[in-house]
N, C-alpha and C positions, 0 to 999 in steps of 0.2 A: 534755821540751821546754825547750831553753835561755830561760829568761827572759821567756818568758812569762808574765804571770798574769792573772785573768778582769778582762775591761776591755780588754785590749790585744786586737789581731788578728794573729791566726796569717796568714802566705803563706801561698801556694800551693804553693811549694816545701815547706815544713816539714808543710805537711797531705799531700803524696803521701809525705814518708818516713815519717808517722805510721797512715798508711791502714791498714795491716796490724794494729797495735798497737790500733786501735778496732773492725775488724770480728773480730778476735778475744776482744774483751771483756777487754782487758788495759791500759785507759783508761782513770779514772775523775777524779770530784772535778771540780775548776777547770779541768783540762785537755780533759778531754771535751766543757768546756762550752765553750770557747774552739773547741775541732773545730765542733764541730756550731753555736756561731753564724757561724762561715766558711761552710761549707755554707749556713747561709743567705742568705749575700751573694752567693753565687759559685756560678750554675748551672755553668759549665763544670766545678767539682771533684766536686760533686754529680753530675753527671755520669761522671764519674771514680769517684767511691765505687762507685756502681751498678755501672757496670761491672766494679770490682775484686768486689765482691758476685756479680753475673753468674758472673764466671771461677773464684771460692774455691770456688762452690756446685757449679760444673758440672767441676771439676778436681781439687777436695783441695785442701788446705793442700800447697803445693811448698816445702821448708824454700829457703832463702835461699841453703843451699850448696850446692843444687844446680846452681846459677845457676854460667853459664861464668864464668871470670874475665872481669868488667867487663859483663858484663848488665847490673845493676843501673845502674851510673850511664847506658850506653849508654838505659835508660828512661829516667832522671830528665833526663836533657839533651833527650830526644826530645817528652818530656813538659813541659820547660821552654820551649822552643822554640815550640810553640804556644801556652803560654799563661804569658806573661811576667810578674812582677808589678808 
């Protein structure tokens, strides 16, 4: 997490690239806790976790490369779009 540290608040943008990296338990320390007091401010990404929770549990881990070229951002902008920060 660029420049972060606990105290400051993580977006919303930077908590959906991070979402993968905390429900796989590859998060820890000051940054985790900066995650998770987001989430507590902000039902719509909490919302968002679940979800991603929802999908890892009922799909498997899909590695990243399987993703067509430009998935990835085509989420993050579709994902940004509703919910701006």
């Amino acid at each position: 997490m660029s420049g972060n540290a606990l105290g400051e608040q993580m977006s919303c943008s930077e908590l959906v690239e991070l979402v993968t990296d905390y429900l796989e338990g590859r998060m820890a320390g000051a940054e985790a806790e900066v995650f998770e007091a987001h989430m507590g401010l902000c039902p719509p990404c909490l919302h968002y976790l679940d979800q991603m929770r929802a999908t890892m549990e009922a799909l498997g881990r899909i590695p990243e490369e399987s993703l067509p070229d430009g998935a990835r951002e085509t989420i993050l902008h579709a994902f940004a779009e509703r919910h701006p920060d």
